[in-house]
N, C-alpha and C positions, 0 to 999 in steps of 0.2 A: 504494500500500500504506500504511493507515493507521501510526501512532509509536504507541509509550508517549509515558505522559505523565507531571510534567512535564519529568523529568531530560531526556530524549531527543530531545526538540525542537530541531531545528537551528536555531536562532536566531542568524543573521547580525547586523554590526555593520557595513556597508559604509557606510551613514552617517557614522556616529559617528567612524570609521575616516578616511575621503576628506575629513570637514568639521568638523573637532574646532573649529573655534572656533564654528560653530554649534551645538553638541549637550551640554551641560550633564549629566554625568554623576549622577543622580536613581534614588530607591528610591522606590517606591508609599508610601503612607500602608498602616500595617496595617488591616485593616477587621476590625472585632468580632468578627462573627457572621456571613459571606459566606452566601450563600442564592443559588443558581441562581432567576433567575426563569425565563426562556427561553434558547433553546440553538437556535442555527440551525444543525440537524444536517447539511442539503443541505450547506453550507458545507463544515463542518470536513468533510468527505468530498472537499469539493474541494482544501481545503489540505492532503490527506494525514494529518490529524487523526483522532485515533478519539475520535468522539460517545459512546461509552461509558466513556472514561477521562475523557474533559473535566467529566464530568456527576459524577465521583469525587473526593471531597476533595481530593485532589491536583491534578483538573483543574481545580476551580474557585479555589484558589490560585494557581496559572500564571494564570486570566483576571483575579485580582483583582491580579497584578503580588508577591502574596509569596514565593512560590515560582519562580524563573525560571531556565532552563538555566543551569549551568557555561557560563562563556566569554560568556555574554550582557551586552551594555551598555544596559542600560535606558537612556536618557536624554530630556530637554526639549529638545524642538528651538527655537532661536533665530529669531525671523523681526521683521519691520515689517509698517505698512501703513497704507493710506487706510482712517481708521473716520469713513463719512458723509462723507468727503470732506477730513476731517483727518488730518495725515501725526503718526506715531508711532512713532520709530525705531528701538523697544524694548517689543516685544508679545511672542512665544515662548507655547508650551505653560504657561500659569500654573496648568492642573490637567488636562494632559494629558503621558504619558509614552509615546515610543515604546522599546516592549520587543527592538522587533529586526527584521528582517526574513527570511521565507520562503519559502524556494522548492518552489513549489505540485509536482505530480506531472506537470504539464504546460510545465516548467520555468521559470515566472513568476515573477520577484521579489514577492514580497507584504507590506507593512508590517502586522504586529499592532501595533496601539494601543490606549491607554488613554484612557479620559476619564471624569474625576470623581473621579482616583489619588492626589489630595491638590494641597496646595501647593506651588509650585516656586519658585526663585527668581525668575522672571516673573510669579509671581502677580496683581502691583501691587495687595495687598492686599484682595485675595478669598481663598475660606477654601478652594480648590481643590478643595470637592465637588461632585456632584450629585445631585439628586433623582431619584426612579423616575420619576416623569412625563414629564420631559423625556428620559429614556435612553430610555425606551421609544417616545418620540413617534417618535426619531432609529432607532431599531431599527425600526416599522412602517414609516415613511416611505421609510427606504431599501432596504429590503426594496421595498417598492411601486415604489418606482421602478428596479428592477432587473428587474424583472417584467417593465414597462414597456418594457424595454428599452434604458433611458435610463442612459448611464454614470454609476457615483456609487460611492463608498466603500460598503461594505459591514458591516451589522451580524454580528457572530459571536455575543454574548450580552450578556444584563444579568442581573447580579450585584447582590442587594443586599447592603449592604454591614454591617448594623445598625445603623450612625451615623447619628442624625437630624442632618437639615440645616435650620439657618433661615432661612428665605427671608422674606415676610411671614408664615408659620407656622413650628412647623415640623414635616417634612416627614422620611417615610424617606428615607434616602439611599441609591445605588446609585452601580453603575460601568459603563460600555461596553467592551465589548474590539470594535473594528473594524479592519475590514481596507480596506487603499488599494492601489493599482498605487505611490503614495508618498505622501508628505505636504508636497510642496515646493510652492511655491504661489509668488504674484505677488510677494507678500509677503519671501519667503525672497532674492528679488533684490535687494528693495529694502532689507532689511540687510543683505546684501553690498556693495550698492553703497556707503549711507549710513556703512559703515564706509571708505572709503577706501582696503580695500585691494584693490587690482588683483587679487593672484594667489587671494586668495579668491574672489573672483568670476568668475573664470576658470574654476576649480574645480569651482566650482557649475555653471555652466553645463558644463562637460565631463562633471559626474556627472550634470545632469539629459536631456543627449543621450544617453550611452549605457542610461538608465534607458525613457526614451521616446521620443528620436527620434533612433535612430540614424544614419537617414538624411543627417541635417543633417554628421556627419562629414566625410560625404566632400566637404562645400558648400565654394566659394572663399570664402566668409564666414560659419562654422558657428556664428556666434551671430546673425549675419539669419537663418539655415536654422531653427535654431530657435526666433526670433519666429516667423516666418512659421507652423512649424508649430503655436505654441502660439493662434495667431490662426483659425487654422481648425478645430481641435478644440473652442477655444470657441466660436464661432462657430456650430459646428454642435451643442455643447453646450445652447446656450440658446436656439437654436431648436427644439431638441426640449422645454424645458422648456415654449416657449410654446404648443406643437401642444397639449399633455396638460393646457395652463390652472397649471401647477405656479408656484409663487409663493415662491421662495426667504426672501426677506427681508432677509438682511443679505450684501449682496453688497458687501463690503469685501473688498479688495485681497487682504487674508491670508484668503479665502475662496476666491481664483481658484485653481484646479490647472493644474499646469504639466501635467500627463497630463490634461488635460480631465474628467475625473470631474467630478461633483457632489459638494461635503463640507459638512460644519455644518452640521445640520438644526436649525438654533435653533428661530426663530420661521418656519419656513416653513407653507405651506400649499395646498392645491389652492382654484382659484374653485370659486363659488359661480355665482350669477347672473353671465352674463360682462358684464366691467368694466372696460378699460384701466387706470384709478385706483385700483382695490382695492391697500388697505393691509391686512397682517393685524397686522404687529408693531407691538407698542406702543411701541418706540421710536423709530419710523419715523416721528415727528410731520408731517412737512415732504411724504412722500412720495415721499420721494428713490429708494429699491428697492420701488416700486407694479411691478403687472403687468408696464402697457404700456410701461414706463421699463426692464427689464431690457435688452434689445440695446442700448442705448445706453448703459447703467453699464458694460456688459462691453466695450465700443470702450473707455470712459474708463480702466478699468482696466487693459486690455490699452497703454493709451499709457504708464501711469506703468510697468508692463514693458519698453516699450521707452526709458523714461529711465533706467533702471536698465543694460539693456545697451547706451547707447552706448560705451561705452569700450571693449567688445569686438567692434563694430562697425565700427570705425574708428579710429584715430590721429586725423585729420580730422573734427572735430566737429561744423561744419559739414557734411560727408560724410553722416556717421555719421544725422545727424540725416534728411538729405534720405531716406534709403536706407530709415529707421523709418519712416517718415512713409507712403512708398511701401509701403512692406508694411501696415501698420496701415490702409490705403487697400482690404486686398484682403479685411478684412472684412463690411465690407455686404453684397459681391458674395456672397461665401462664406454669410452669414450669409440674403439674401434666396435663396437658389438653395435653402437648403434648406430654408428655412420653404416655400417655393413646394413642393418636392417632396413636402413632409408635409403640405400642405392639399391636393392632388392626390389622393394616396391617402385622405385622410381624407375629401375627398367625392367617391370612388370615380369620378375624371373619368380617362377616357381617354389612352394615352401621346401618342399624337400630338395633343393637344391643345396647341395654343401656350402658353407660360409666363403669358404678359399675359393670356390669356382666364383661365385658373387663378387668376391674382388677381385680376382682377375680379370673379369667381363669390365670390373670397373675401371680397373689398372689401364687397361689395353685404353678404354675408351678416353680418358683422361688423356691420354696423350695425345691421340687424335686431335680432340676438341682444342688443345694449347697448339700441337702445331699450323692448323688452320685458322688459330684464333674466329672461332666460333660462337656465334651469341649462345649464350648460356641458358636462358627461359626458353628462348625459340625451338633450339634444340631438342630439349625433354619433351618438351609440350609436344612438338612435331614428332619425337618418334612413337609416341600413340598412334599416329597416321601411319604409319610404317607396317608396326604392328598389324592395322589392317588390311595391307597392303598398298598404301598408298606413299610409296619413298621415295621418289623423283625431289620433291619440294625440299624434306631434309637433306636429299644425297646434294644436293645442290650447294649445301653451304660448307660443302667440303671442297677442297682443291687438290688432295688426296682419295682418290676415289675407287680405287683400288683396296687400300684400306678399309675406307670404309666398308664398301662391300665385303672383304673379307669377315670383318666384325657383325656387317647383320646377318651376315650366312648363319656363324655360331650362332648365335643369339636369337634368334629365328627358331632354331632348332628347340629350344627350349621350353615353344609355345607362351611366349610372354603374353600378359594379361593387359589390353591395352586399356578397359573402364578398369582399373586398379592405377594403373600408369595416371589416367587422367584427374582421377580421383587426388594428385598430391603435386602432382607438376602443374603449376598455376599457368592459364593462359597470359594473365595481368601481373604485372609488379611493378614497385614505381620506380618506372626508369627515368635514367639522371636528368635525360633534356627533359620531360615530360614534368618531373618534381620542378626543375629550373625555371621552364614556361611558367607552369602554376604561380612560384613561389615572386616571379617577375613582374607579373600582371599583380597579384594580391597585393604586394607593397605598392603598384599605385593604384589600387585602389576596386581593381576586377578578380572578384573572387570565382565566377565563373567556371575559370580553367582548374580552377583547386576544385569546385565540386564533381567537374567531369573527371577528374581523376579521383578521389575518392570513392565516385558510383563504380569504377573500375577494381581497384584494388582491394576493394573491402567484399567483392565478389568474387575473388581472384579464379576460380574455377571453371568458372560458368562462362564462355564461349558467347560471344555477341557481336555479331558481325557490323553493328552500328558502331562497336565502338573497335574498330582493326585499327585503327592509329595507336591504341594503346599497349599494343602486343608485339607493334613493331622497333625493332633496333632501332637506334640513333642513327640519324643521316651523317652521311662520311662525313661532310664537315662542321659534328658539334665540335668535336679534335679531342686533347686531353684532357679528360676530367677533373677538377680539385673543389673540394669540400673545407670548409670553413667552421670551424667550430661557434660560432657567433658572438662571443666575447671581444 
């Protein structure tokens, strides 16, 4: 049953509450002139929200952080983290506020957050806004990747704000209200830890078990219980990101979710032609979060998680260490079982086909697909057509065709499942020029091209011949792509 808004809203403090030296008690920046751009109505229908009060002055105050329930603790959450591989013991929300948390009608704790809410005292000297462009990249993206299937933080709206913001121009400013299962990240250990004190860290980890893995409770060592769990969620996290070609970009320690979600849509991106090496952020000079490099950022970072809780691992540190080591050990397995499972169904091969055969079908074809530099969605999606006999259109986007051929000969043989294939390889995702148009037109002022891409990606399966510009590659001359984190 939808709320009034925005008195009414039950807005927990169970954070704020359990972890007060992490949570910095903060008010939004006022914004001038608030302006609804988009309103992800499905949502607030699931948070028990009524889309028709949110969309009312009053509601769009609640998502802009001025107006927010009696008894509510807005606050900046406190965290650390590896940024590129540099440790920093004092990051936090520098222009993100969480308002509180929700429990949905299906009785889910749910974070509402802010981002782009002003300056916090973790700013470190940024102006704690953000621009339309980049909200709404993070609004279509993750939207798209929900679709997808693929767990991640969720958009509820972007708000412009009337504040320009100066970037190398400047630029209208806006705000995000999203929603998370939390907002506790790899990051949030590692200033528990880095402060020294035990019983905070303790804390943390007993709030982030009963928040997501309860299970771990009842473990003889409920802080290995919950390594272990937050190793397999990733795990199988970012093998789903690699099945869909999804290119995160800045996969720093206070990017990893303790609930496995996907968060921070800075500079991500979907491939292109597929590419192990594809870099899209521009500050990614070195290559460090490229494609084919994510499974192994996310072991790395999953390790500084488990240097964070040895203490609650063990007395024996020595111990403690061996005990990490061995669970941090059980992600490959975890991580290669279900990339295998999702290139299985993606090339529609048979259950009782052996694992090894699965990956070598995959093996072979991976290579093909890099040395022809090959669109990545097009491909999959098309060889469902294959499947049915119809391969002229895929054999096409090879330049090696011989090869090819060889490969669908095997593969063929196998009786692939093409309504399984289609079932997972999305016809639609939001490709770079297509996000660009959108995000181009919106900041002056045509939202438009964001809805037609929206109507697209958040259907990503379903085949519509009205909409064939959104399934097509980039024309030869968008050129090299680069992604901007928006700060």
């Amino acid at each position: 049953m939808s709320v009034a808004l925005p008195s009414t809203v039950p807005l927990g403090h169970r954070f704020a509450d359990e972890l007060p030296e992490m949570a910095v008690p903060w008010q939004a920046e006022e914004a001038p002139d608030p302006q609804l751009l988009v309103l992800n109505e499905p949502l607030a229908a699931e948070l028990g929200l009524d889309p028709a009060a949110l969309r009312g002055a009053a509601g769009v105050r609640l998502l802009v952080g001025a107006d927010v329930p009696a008894g509510a603790t807005p606050v900046a959450q406190a965290y650390a983290g590896h940024q590129f591989g540099g440790f920093n013991p004092r990051l936090g929300d520098g222009r993100a506020l969480l308002l509180g948390e929700l429990t949905d009608p299906a009785g889910r704790l749910r974070d509402l957050h802010l981002k782009g809410s002003g300056r916090t005292p973790f700013a470190r000297g940024g102006d704690g806004l953000a621009a339309v462009g980049p909200m709404l990249r993070e609004y279509v993206v993750s939207e798209a990747m929900h679709a997808l299937g693929i767990p991640t933080t969720r958009a509820l709206a972007v708000v412009a704000t009337g504040r320009p913001v100066r970037r190398e121009e400047l630029l209208p400013g806006a705000l995000l209200a999203r929603v998370a299962s939390s907002h506790l990240r790899v990051g949030s250990f590692q200033y528990a830890a880095a402060s020294g004190d035990l019983d905070l860290l303790r804390r943390l980890a007993d709030h982030a078990i009963a928040r997501h893995h309860p299970e771990a409770a009842a473990a003889e060592r409920p802080a290995l219980a919950l390594f272990e769990s937050v190793v397999a969620a990733q795990a199988s996290l970012v093998a789903q990101w690699m099945l869909v070609g999804f290119v995160h970009g800045v996969m720093n320690t206070d990017n990893v979710t303790i609930s496995g979600e996907t968060i921070d849509y800075g500079p991500c991106a979907f491939l292109d032609a597929f590419d192990p090496a594809t870099v899209y952020s521009s500050i990614d000079t070195g290559g460090r979060y490229a494609y084919g490099n994510q499974p192994v950022v996310a072991e790395w970072d999953l390790a500084r998680l488990a240097e964070a809780l040895l203490p609650l691992i063990d007395d024996d540190q020595e111990r403690a260490i061996a005990l990490a080591v061995d669970a941090l050990g059980a992600f490959r397995p975890h991580y290669n079982a279900a990339w295998t499972a999702g290139m299985r169904t993606k090339l529609g091969l048979p259950e009782g086909l052996d694992d090894a055969v699965v990956g070598a079908f995959a093996d072979d074809l991976l290579v093909l697909l890099q040395a022809d530099h090959v669109d990545h969605t097009s491909f999959y999606r098309g060889l469902g057509r294959v499947a049915r006999g119809d391969a002229e259109p895929t054999r096409n986007l090879f330049l090696d065709l011989a090869g090819f051929d060889a490969w669908v000969e095997r593969w063929r043989a196998t009786g692939p499942d093409a309504d399984a294939m289609d079932r997972v390889n999305p016809v639609y995702v939001p490709r770079n020029h297509l996000v660009e148009e959108a995000l181009t037109a919106a900041t002056g002022g045509d939202l438009a091209p964001l809805h037609g891409l929206l109507d697209a990606v958040t259907r990503p399966f379903d085949e519509r011949p009205e909409l064939a510009r959104y399934a097509e590659p980039a024309p030869v001359d968008f050129g090299a792509y680069r992604t901007f984190c928006g700060t």
